[in-house]
N, C-alpha and C positions, 0 to 999 in steps of 0.2 A: 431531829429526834422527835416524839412523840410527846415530848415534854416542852412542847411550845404553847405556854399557856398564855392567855391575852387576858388584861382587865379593862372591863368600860365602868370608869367613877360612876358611886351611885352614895345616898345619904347614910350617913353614919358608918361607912366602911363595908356596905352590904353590895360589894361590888359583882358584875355579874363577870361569871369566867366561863370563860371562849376557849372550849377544848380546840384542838387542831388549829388554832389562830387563823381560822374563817367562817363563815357560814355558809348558808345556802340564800340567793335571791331570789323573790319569789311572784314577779312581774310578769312568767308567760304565764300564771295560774289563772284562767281565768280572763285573761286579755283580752277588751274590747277595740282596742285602740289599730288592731290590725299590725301590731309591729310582730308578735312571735306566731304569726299562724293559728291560732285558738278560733277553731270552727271554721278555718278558713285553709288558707295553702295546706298547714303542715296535721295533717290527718291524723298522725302520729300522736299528736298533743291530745291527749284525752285525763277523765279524772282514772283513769289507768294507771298512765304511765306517769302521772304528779305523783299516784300513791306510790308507787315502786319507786321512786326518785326521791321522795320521803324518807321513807323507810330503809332504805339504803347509807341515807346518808347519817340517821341516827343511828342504825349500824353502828357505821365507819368514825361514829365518836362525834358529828355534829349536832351542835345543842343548841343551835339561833337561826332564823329564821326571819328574813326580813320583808314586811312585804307593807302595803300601803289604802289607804281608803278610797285612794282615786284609780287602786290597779281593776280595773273588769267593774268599775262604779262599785267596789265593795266586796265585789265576788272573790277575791283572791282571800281576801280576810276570813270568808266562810269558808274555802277549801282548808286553809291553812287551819282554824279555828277547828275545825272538823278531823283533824288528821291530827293535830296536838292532841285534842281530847280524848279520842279512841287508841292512843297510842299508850303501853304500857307503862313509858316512861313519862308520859305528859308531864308529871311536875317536877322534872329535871330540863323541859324543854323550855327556852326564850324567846317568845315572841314579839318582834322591833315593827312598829304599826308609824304611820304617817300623818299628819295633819295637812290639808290639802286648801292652801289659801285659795284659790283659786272657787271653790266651791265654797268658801264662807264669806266670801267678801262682801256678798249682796246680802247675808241676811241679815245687816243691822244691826247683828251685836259686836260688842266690840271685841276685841281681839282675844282680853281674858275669858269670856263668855262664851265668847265661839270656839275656843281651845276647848276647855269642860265638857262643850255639849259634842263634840267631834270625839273628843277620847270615850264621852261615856256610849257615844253609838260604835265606837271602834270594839269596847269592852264587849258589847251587847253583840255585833256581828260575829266578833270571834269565840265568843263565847266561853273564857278563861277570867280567871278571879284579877289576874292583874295584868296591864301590859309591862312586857322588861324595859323595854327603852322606845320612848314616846318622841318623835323627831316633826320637827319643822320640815318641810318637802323642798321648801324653795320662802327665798328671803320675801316674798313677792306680797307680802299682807300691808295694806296703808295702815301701820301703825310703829311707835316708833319702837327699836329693838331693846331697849329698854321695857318695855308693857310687855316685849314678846316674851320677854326672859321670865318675866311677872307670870305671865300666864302659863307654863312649863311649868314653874314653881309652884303654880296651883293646885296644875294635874297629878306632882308627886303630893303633894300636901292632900289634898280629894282622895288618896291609895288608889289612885288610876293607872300608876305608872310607874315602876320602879327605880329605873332611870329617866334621863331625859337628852334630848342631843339636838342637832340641825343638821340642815344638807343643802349643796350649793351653797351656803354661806360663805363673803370675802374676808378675812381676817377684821376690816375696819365694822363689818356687820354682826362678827360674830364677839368682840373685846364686850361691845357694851351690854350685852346681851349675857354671857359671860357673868360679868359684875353682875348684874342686875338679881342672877339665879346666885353667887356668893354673898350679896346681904343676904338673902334668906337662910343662905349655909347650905345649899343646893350645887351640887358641882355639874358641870355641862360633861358629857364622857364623853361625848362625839361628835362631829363635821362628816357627813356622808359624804362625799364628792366624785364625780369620774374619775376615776386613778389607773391608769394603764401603761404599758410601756410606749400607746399613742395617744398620750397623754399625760406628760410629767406634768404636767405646768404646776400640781401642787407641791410638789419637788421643787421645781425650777424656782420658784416665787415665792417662795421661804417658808410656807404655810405649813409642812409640814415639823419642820422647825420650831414653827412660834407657837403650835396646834402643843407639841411636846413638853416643851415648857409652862404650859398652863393646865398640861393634864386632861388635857384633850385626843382622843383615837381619831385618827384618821380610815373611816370603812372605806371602801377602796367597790363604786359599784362601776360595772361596765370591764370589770377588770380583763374579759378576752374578747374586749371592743366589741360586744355584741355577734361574736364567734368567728368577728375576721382574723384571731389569733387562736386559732384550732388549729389549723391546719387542713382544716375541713373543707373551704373558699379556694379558690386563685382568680386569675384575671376571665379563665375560661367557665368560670361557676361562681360565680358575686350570689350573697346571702339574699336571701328574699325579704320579703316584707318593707316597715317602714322604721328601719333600725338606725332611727338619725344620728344616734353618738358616732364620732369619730370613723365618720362615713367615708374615707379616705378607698378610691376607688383601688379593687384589688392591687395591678398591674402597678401601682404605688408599693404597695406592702407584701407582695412576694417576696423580695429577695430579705427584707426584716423574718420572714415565713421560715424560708430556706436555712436562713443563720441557726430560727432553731428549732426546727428538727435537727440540723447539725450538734447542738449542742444537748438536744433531746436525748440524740442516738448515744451523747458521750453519759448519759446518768440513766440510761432505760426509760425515758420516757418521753410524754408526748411535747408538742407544741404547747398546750395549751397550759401543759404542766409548767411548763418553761415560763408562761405569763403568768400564772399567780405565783409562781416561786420569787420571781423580777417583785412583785409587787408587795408581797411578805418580807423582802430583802429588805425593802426599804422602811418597812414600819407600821406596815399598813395591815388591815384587815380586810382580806377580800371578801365579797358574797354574792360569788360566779353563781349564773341562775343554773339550772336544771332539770329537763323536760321530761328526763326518764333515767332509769336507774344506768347506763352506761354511764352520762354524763355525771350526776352525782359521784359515782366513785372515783370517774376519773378526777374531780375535783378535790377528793378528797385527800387522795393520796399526794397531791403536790405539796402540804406542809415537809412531808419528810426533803424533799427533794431540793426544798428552798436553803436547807443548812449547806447541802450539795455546792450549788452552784459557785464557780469558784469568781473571786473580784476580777478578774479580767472576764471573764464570763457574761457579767454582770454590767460590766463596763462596756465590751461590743454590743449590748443587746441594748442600755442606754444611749450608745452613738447612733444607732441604726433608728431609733425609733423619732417622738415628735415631742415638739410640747403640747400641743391644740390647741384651743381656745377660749374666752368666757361666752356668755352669748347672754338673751333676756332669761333666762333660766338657768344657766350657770355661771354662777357670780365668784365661785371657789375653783 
């Protein structure tokens, strides 16, 4: 039903709600890294068809937006920043922005400092009064997760941020960190992590569980493996680009393909439907990207579809699939 509403914890009960229980990701806007074709293979990818994929999705009732300060060195935060603002509904729309250890490490401040001054250029790129939920990119900062929680705790205390959360986090990196943001009286709402049906592992390894328990959302990104679960791919047309998650070559994941459309054809809908329906089954919040208005809709309309799917359903499409793996960048 359309009354599948999502809450990610934020201070004093001022929780942010996730109409359609997903969003939209927002990694190929702007992409320098060469993984979505931006300026490069896929032609298609223009501030075009971002805006039509936008707009479409606010349409269709999506109100979050996830995107990061390392996507396009920043550029994605001004497309997005840009399309929030000019949009009639801007201040009902969520903006979820990144901090990017990787890019702070050298400048010598420490971990609180360099959170602050990252949120306040994320605020200033995107150009909105507050971010909704300010996340950790990856556990990857020398500092310990303790300070890291400390520095979150800043960013909502500074009104930089309205929630706050992590991604790639291991449950053992994400407890004290955790703690750290509840002495302050700051709750953690989320653990961003790859979550796919080629990709349980945070299923498998209880994370989604112990994530539950603490009041923790699980956002679910990569959720159609970087489009190898469209239905769009086979072993005779592999995805282009440098789309490293769950790179499991086609001729692998065809016949997991074929199971659904099969079970696509039994609810009127696509393959891809069928992955983020899998991945709202289990608890999670998807935030399937979207390059243009086809793909937004179709994303959109997979919450109805997830009530659909029946427990043996759900069950072949969890046998057929994988757990993956952790790696130096994903630790959850």
């Amino acid at each position: 039903s359309s009354s599948r509403v999502t809450r990610l914890a934020a201070l004093d009960g001022q929780d942010l709600i996730i109409p359609c229980g997903l969003g939209i990701g927002c990694w190929s806007f702007g992409d320098d890294k060469h993984v979505w074709g931006w300026k490069s293979y896929d032609k298609s990818l223009t501030l075009e068809s971002i805006s039509a994929a936008f707009y479409a999705a606010v349409e269709g009732g999506v109100r979050f937006f996830d995107t990061a300060e390392t996507y396009g060195g920043g550029l994605s935060e001004q497309i997005v920043g840009k399309l929030v603002g000019n949009h009639p509904l801007s201040d009902e729309l969520m903006v979820a922005t990144k901090f990017q250890p990787g890019k702070w490490r050298g400048s010598g401040l420490g971990v609180r400092k360099a959170m602050l001054a990252a949120a306040k250029e994320s605020v200033k790129r995107l150009g909105i009064k507050q971010i909704a939920l300010y996340q950790i990119h990856a556990p990857l900062f020398p500092a310990s997760f303790e300070e890291q929680g400390h520095g979150l705790a800043d960013v909502v205390e500074a009104g930089l941020a309205k929630a706050v959360g992590v991604s790639n986090f291991a449950m053992d990196e994400l407890r004290p960190l955790h703690a750290a943001l509840k002495s302050r009286g700051i709750p953690l709402a989320s653990n961003q992590v790859e979550f796919s049906i080629l990709r349980q592992l945070p299923l498998t390894s209880g994370m989604l569980d112990e994530c539950q328990k603490l009041g923790v959302k699980i956002l679910a990104y990569s959720p159609l493996a970087m489009g190898r679960l469209t239905g769009k791919y086979s072993a005779k047309h592999e995805p282009e680009g440098r789309r490293g998650f769950s790179s499991y070559p086609m001729r692998e994941i065809d016949p997991l393909v074929a199971l659904m459309r099969d079970i696509g054809a039994r609810h009127q809908c696509t393959p891809g439907q069928v992955a983020l329906a899998w991945t709202i089954s289990k608890g999670a919040i998807p935030i399937p990207g979207a390059k243009n208005e086809a793909q937004a809709l179709e994303n959109i309309a997979a919450h109805s579809i997830a009530c659909e799917l029946s427990t043996d359903e759900i069950k072949q499409l969890t046998e057929m699939g994988r757990d993956g793996k952790t790696s130096v960048w994903q630790h959850g």
